[in-house]
C-alpha positions in Angstrom: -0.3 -40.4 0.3 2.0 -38.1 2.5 1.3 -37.7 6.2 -0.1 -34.2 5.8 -2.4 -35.2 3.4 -3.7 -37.8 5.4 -4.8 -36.0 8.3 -5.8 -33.5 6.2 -7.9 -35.7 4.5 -9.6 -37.0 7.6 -10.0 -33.4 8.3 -12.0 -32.9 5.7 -14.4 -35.7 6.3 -14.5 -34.7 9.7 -15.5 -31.3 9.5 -17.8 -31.9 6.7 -16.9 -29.3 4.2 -16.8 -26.5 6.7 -14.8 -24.5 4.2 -17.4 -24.4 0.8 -19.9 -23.3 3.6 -17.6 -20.2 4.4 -18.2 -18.8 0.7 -21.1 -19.2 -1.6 -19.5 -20.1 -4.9 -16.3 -22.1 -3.4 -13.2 -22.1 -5.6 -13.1 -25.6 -4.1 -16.2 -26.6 -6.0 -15.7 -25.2 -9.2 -11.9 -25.8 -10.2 -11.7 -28.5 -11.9 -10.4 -32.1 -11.5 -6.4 -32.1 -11.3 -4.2 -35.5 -11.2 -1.8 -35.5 -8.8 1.9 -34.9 -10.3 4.1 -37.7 -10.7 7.2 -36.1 -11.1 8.6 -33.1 -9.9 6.9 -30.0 -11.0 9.3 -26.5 -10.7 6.6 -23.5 -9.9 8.0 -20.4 -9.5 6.0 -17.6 -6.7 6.0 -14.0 -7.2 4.9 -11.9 -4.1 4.4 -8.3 -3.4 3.8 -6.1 -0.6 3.2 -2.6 1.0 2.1 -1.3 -3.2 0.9 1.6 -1.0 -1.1 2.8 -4.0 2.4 3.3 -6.3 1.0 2.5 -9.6 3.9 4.5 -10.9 7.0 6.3 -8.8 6.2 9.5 -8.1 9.4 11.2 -10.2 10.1 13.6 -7.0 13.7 13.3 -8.1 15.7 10.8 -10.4 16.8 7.6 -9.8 13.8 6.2 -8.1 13.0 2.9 -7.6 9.6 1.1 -7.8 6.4 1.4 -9.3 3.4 -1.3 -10.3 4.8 0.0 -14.1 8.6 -1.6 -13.5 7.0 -4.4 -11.9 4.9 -5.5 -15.0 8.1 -5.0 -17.3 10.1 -7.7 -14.6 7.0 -10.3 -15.4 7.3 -10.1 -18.9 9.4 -12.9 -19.5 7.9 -15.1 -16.9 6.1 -18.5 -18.0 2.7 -18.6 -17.3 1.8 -21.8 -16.3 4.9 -22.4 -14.0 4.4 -19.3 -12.1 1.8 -17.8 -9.7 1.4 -13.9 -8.6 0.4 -12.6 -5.4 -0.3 -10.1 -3.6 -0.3 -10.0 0.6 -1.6 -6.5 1.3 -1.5 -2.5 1.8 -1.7 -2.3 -1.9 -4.2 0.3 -0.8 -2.6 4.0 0.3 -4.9 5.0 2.5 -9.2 5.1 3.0 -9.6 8.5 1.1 -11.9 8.5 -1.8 -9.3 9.6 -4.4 -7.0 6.8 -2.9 -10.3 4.1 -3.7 -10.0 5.1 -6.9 -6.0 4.8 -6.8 -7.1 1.1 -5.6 -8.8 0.3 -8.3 -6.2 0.8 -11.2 -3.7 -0.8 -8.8 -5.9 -3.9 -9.1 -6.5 -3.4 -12.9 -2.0 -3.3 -13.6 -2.3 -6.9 -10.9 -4.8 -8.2 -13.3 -2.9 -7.4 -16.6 0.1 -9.1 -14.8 -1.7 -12.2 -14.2 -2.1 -12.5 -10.8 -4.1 -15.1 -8.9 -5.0 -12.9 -6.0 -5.2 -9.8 -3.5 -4.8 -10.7 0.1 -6.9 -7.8 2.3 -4.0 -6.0 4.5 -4.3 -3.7 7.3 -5.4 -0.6 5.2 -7.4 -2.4 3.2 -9.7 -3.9 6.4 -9.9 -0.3 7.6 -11.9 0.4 5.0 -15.8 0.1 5.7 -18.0 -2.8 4.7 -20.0 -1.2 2.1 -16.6 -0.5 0.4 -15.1 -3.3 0.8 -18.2 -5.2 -0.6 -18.2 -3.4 -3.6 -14.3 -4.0 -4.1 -14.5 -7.4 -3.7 -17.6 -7.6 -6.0 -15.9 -5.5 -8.9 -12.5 -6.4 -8.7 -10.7 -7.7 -11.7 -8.4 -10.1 -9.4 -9.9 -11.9 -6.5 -9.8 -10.0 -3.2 -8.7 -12.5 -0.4 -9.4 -13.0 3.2 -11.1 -15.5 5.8 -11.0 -13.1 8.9 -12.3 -10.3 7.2 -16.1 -10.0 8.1 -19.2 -8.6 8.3 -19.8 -7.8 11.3 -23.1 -8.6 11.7 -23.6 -11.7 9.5 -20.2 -12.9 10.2 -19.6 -14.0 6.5 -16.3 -13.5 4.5 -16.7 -9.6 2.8 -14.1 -11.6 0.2 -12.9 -15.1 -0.5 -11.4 -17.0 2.5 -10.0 -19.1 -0.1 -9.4 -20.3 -4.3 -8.0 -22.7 -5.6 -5.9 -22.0 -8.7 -4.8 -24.7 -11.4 -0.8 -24.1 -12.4 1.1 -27.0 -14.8 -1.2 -30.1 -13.6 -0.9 -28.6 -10.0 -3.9 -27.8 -7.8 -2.6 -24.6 -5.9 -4.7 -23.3 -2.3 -4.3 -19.6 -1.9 -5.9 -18.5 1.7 -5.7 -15.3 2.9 -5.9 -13.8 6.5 -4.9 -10.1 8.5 -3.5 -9.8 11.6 -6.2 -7.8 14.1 -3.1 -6.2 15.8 -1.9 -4.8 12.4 -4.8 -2.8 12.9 -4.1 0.0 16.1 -7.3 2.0 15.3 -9.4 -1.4 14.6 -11.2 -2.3 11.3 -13.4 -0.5 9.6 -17.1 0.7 10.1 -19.1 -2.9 9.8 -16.1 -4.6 9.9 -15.3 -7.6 11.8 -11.4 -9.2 11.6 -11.6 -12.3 14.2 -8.2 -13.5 14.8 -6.0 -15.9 12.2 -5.8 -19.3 14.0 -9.4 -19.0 14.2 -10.4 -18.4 10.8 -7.7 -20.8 9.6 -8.9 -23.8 11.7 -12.1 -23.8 9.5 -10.6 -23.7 6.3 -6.8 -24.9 6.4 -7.5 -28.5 6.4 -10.3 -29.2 4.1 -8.5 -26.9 1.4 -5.5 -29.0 2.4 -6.9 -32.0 1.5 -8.3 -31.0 -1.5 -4.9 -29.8 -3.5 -1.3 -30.5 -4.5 0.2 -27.3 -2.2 -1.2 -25.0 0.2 0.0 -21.0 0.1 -0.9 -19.1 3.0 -0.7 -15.0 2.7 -0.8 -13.3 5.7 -0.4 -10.0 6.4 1.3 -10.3 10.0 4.8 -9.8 11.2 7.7 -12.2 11.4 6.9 -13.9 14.7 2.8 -14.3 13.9 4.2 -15.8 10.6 6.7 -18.5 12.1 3.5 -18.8 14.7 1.2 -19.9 11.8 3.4 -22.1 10.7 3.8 -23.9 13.9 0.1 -24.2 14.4 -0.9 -25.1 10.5 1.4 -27.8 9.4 -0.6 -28.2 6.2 0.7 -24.8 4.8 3.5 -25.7 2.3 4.4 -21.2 1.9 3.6 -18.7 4.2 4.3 -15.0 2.5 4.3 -11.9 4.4 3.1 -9.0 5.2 3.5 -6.6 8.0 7.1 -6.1 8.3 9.8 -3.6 8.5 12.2 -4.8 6.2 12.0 -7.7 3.1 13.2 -11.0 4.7 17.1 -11.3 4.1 17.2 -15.4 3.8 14.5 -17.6 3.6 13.0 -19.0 7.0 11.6 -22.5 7.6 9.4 -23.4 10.5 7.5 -27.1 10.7 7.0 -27.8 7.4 6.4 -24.2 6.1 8.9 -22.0 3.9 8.1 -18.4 5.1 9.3 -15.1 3.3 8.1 -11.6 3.0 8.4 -8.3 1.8 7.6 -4.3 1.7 9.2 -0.7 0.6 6.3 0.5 -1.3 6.4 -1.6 -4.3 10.1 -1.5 -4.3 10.8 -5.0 -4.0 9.7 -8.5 -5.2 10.1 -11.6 -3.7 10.6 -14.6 -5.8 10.3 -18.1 -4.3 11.3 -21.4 -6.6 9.9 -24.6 -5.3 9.5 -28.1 -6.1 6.3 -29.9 -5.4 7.2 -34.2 -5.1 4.6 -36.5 -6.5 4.1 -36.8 -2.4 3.4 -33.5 -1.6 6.6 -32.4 -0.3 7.4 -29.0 -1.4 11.5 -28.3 -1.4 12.9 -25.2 -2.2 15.2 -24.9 -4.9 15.9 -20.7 -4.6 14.9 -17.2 -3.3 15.3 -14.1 -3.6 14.0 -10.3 -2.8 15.0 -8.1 -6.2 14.7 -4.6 -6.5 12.5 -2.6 -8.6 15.5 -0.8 -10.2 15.6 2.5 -11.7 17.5 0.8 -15.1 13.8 -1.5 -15.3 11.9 0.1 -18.4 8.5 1.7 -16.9 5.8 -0.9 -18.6 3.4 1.2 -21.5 0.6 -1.0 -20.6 0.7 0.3 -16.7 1.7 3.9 -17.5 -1.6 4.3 -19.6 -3.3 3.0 -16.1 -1.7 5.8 -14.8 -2.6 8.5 -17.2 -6.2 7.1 -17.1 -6.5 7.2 -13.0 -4.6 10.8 -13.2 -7.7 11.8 -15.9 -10.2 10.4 -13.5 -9.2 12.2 -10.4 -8.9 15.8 -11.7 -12.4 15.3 -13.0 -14.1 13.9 -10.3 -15.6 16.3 -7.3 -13.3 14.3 -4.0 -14.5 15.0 -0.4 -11.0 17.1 -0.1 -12.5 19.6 -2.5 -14.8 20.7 0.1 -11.8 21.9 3.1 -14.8 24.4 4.5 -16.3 21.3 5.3 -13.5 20.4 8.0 -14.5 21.9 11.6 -12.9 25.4 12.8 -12.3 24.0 16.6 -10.7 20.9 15.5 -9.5 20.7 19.5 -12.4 22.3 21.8 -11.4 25.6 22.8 -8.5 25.8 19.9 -9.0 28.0 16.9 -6.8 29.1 14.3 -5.6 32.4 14.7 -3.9 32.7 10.9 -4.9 31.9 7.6 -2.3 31.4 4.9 -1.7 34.3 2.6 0.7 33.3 0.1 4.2 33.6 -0.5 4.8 37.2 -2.3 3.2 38.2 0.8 6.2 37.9 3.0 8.8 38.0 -0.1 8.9 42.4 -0.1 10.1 42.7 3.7 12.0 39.3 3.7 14.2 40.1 0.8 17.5 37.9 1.8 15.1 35.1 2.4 13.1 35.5 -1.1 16.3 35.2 -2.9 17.5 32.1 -1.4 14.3 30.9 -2.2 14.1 32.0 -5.5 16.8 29.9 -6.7 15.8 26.7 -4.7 14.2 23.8 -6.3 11.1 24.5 -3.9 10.6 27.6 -5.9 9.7 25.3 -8.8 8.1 22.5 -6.7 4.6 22.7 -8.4 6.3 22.6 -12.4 7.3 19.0 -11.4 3.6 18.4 -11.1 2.6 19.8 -13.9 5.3 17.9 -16.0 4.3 14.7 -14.7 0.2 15.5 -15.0 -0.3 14.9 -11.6 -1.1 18.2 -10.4 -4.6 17.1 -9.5 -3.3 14.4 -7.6 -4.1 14.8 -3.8 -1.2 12.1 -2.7 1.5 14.7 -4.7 -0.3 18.2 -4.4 0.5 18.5 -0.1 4.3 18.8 -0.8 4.2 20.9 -3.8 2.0 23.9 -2.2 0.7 26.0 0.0 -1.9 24.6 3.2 -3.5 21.9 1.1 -6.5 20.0 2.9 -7.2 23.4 5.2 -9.9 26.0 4.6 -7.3 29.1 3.8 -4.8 26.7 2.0 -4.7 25.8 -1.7 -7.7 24.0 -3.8 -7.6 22.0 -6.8 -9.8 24.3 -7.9 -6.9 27.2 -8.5 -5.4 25.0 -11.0 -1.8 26.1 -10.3 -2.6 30.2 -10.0 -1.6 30.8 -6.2 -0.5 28.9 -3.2 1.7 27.0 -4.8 5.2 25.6 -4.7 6.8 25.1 -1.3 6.6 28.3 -0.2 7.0 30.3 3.2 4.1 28.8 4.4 4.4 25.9 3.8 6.9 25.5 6.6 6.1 28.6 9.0 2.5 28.3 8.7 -0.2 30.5 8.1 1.5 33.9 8.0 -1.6 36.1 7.9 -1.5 37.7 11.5 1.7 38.3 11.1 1.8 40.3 7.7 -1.5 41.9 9.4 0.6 43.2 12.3 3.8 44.1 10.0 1.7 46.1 8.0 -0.1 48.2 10.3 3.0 49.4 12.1 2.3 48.6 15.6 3.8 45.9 17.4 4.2 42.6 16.2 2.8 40.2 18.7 2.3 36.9 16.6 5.8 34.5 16.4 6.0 31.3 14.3 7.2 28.4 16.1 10.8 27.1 16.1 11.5 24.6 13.0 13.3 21.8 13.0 14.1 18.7 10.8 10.6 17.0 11.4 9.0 19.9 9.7 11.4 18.9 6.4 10.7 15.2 6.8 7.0 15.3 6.6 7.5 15.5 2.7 11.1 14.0 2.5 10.9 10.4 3.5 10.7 6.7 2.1 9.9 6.9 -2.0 9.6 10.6 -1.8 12.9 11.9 -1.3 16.6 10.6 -1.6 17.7 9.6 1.8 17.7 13.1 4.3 19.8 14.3 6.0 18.9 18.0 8.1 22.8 19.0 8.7 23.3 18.0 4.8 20.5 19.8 3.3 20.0 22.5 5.5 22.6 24.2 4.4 21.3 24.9 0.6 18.0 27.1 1.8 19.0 28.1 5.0 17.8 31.6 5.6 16.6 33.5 8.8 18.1 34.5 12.2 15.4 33.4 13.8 14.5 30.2 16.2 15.9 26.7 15.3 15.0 23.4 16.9 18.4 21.8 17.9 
C-alpha cells in the first residue's frame, strides 16, 4: 500500500466517516466494490470551463469557435470506460431567469456527453439557495461542491463528493469554489466556507476509499498549486478561475494541476497512468481548441432549438422593463426616452446613408436567421434600449427598435428630436463616444478581435464630439 494511502487510510478511521455524514446518500456508500488494479490502467480526463451558457456559438460572424454542440462532436470517438468528463464551473451565464433556463439544457448536452460531474463555480454559487436546491435536485449530471452551503443548516446544497467506477478503477471527484471568486459574495441563503476547510473533512476518507483522487476547483493558479501543497492525497487538481487555459502542465507535491476557460472554446485533455500502487504518472496533455472546421453535433443543436422554443414562450422578468425603478440613482432621472431610428434619419441624411449600407442596418436579420431573436443574451446588441422602459420588448417581435441603430450608441434621442422639431433652441447634447461604447457588444465570442482605429473607419459619420 502506497504511503498516501496509508495515512489516508488512518484518516479515515480516525475521523470516523466524517465524509458519508456530509451527504445523505454518499457516493462512497453506494458505488460498488472495485479491486485494486494490478497493472497499469491508461484513463484519459476531459475538462471544461467558463461554458458561460454557450450551448451553441452565437453565429455573430463566421469563423467562430466554440460551442457545447462542437464539443459533443470532439467526444464522439472517445472510449467510454477509459475516460472521464468534467466540468469545473461558470457553465452558468449569468443569475437571470432566461439564463436558469439556458442552465438547464447546458446540463442536459453534459449529460448526453457522458459526463461524471458539474463542479458549482462562482456564478453558479451566486445563485440563491432555493435555486440552487432545485438544480442540484433535477439535474441530469450531478452538481458538485463541498463549500457550497446552506447557510443556515450548513449542509452541502450539492454533493461534496462521488465516487465514479472507470475500467476496474474507483475514481473520487470533489468539488470546491473559491469565496474570493465571488466579489459580490454568494447568493441569498448561501453559505461558501473556505476550501481547506471543507476539504479537510472529506479529502482523506474519500482518499482512502479509491484508486485516484480528482479535485475540481474553481480558483486561480496560485489557490490551485496551494491545494495541492496542503492536500497531498489529490492525484489531479483541474481549474477554474483563470485568465488564460494553462500552457504546460504544472506539478506541485504529488498533484498534476491544469486548467482552462474562453467560453467553451477550449478543452483540456489529461492522459494519466494510475500504478497498481496508486501512483498516478502522466503520459500527455493538452488544451485543444473548439475549431470552427469541428462539425456542430445534431444531438446538441436540437438542445438548442428546444431552449430557443422555450424562452420565446415563456413570460421572463425582462418582459416586464416598467418594473425597473425611474430614479435608479436618487435624485437622477432620465431626461429622454428612445424614439427609434427613422426618427433622426430625415435631418441626419449623410449619417442615414452610411448607415444604411452598414451591417448594423441588418443587425436584427441575423437574429432572425439563427431563431434567436427572442433570446435576451443576443437581442441587446441587435436593437434599440433593450432591458429599459422606452427601449425595445420581445413583445414587438422585430417591428421597431431594432437593428443597431442611432440609439443604440447616442442614447435616447427623444429631447433632442423634441427640441429639433419645435424650432427653438436645441439645448440637449449627447455625450462624446468613444471605443468602449463599441466594445460593450464587440468583445470575447461576440466579435472578431476589435480594433477602434480599424473599424471606425467603415461607419464613421458625424462632426460632432469624439472620445480620443
Amino acid at each position: 500500500m502506497s504511503r498516501k494511502k496509508t495515512v489516508a487510510l488512518f484518516s479515515l478511521v480516525a475521523v470516523g466517516l466524517v465524509g458519508a455524514a456530509l451527504w445523505a446518500g454518499s457516493a462512497l456508500r453506494q458505488s460498488p466494490e472495485v479491486s485494486a488494479p494490478q497493472e497499469p490502467v491508461p484513463l484519459r480526463l476531459f475538462f471544461t470551463c467558463d461554458t458561460s451558457g454557450m450551448l451553441t456559438p452565437c453565429n455573430c460572424f463566421s469563423g467562430q469557435l466554440g460551442g457545447l454542440t462542437r464539443l459533443s462532436t470532439m467526444y464522439m470517438l472517445t472510449d467510454a470506460d477509459h475516460s472521464l468528463k468534467v466540468d469545473i464551473g461558470d457553465a452558468l451565464r449569468g443569475p437571470q431567469d432566461y439564463n436558469l433556463i439556458e442552465y438547464r439544457y447546458i446540463l442536459e448536452a453534459y449529460a448526453q456527453m457522458d459526463y461524471s460531474a458539474a463542479n458549482l463555480g462562482a456564478r453558479e454559487a451566486a445563485l440563491s439557495r432555493e435555486d440552487l436546491a432545485l438544480l442540484a435536485s433535477s439535474s441530469p449530471v450531478p452538481l458538485l461542491s463541498a463549500n457550497v452551503l446552506d447557510a443556515d443548516t450548513r449542509r452541502p446544497l450539492a454533493a461534496p463528493y462521488l465516487v465514479v467506477e472507470r475500467a476496474g478503477l474507483r475514481i473520487g471527484l470533489v468539488g470546491v469554489v473559491d469565496p474570493q471568486s465571488l466579489p459580490d459574495g454568494p447568493g441569498e441563503g448561501v453559505l461558501v466556507e473556505p476550501m481547506e476547510l471543507a476539504l479537510s473533512r472529506v479529502v482523506g476518507p474519500l482518499a482512502a476509499e479509491t484508486d485516484m483522487l480528482v479535485l475540481l476547483a474553481f480558483a486561480d493558479e496560485n489557490k490551485l498549486s496551494a491545494l495541492a501543497n496542503q492536500f497531498f492525497e489529490a492525484d489531479v487538481i483541474l481549474g477554474g478561475d483563470v485568465s488564460q487555459s494553462a500552457q504546460k502542465l504544472l506539478r506541485a507535491n504529488q498533484s498534476l494541476i491544469s486548467y482552462v476557460t474562453n467560453q467553451s472554446r477550449a478543452l483540456g485533455i489529461l492522459d494519466v497512468s494510475v500504478e497498481p500502487g496508486g501512483h498516478v504518472s502522466n503520459t500527455a496533455h493538452e488544451i485543444v481548441l473548439l475549431e470552427p472546421n469541428v462539425p456542430q453535433a445534431k444531438s446538441v443543436l436540437e438542445l438548442v432549438k428546444t431552449f430557443r422554443a422555450e424562452v420565446r414562450a415563456t413570460d421572463l422578468d425582462i418582459d416586464h422593463p416598467e418594473r425597473a425603478q425611474d430614479d435608479l440613482i436618487p435624485g437622477v432621472k432620465r431626461v429622454a426616452e428612445y424614439v427609434g431610428t427613422p426618427a433622426c434619419l430625415g435631418c441626419h441624411q449623410e449619417a442615414a446613408r452610411i448607415w444604411e449600407n452598414s451591417r448594423h442596418a441588418h443587425a436584427w436579420e441575423a437574429l432572425v436567421a439563427s431563431g434567436s431573436d427572442a433570446d435576451p443574451n443576443c437581442i441587446g446588441c441587435h436593437s434599440v434600449g433593450f432591458r429599459t422602459p422606452s427601449g425595445y420588448r420581445r413583445e414587438f417581435e422585430g417591428r421597431k427598435l431594432v437593428n443597431v441603430g442611432c440609439e443604440s450608441c447616442h442614447g435616447p434621442g427623444s429631447l433632442h428630436v423634441e427640441q429639433r422639431l419645435k424650432g427653438g433652441p436645441v439645448s440637449f447634447t449627447f455625450r462624446p463616444l468613444g471605443p468602449g461604447d463599441c466594445t460593450k457588444c464587440h468583445y470575447g465570442s461576440f466579435s472578431r478581435p476589435f480594433d477602434f482605429e480599424t473599424w471606425w473607419p467603415l461607419v464613421e459619420h458625424g462632426t460632432g464630439n469624439r472620445l480620443p
